[in-house]
N, C-alpha and C positions, 0 to 999 in steps of 0.2 A: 446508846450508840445507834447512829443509822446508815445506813450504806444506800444513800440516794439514788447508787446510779445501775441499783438492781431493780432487774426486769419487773419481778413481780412487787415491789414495792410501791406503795404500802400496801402488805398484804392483809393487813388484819385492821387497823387503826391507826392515825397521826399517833405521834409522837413514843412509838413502839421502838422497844431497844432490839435491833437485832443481830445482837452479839450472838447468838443463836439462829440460824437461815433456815435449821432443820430441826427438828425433835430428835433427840437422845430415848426420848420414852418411846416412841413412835411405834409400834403404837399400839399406847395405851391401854384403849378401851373401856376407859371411866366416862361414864357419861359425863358426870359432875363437870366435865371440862370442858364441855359446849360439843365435844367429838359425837359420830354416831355411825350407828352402818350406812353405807351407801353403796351399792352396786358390789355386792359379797367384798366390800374396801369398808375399811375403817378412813373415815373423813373428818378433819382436822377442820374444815374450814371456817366452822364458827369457834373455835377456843385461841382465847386470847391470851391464855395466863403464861405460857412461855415468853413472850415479849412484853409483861410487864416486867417492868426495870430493876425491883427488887428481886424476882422470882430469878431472871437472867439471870442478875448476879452473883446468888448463892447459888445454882447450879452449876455454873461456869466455875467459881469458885471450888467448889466440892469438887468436881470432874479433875478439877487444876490440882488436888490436893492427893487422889488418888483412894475417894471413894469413892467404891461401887457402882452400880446404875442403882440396883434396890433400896441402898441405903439414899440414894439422891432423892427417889421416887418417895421412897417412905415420909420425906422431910417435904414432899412437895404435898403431898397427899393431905397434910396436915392444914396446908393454906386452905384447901378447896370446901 
């Protein structure tokens, strides 16, 4: 899904799902995820794997089902 007619769009890549605008993980701190420190901030602006389209959906999913953030994380961790 993409919401065209946000500011910061495309933040990351064409054809990114952002059924997700914001990290539920946020944040993080797994490098694995393109994320890193920046200015004593954790910076997202190279990790893409929340807007791909499979990843959105089983997070949205699970969040919609009423698991956890850790149990969400634990299952996302497993992609990376």
């Amino acid at each position: 899904m993409q919401r065209l007619n946000c500011e910061k769009f495309p933040c990351h890549f064409s054809e990114q799902d952002c059924s997700l605008c914001f990290c539920p993980f946020y944040p993080c701190r797994e490098k694995r995820t393109g994320g890193r420190e920046k200015d004593d901030t954790w910076c997202c602006e190279n990790c893409i794997i929340i807007h791909q389209p499979e990843v959105a959906a089983m997070v949205l999913d699970s969040l919609m089902n009423g698991e956890e953030i850790k149990s969400v994380w634990k299952k996302l961790e497993a992609r990376l």
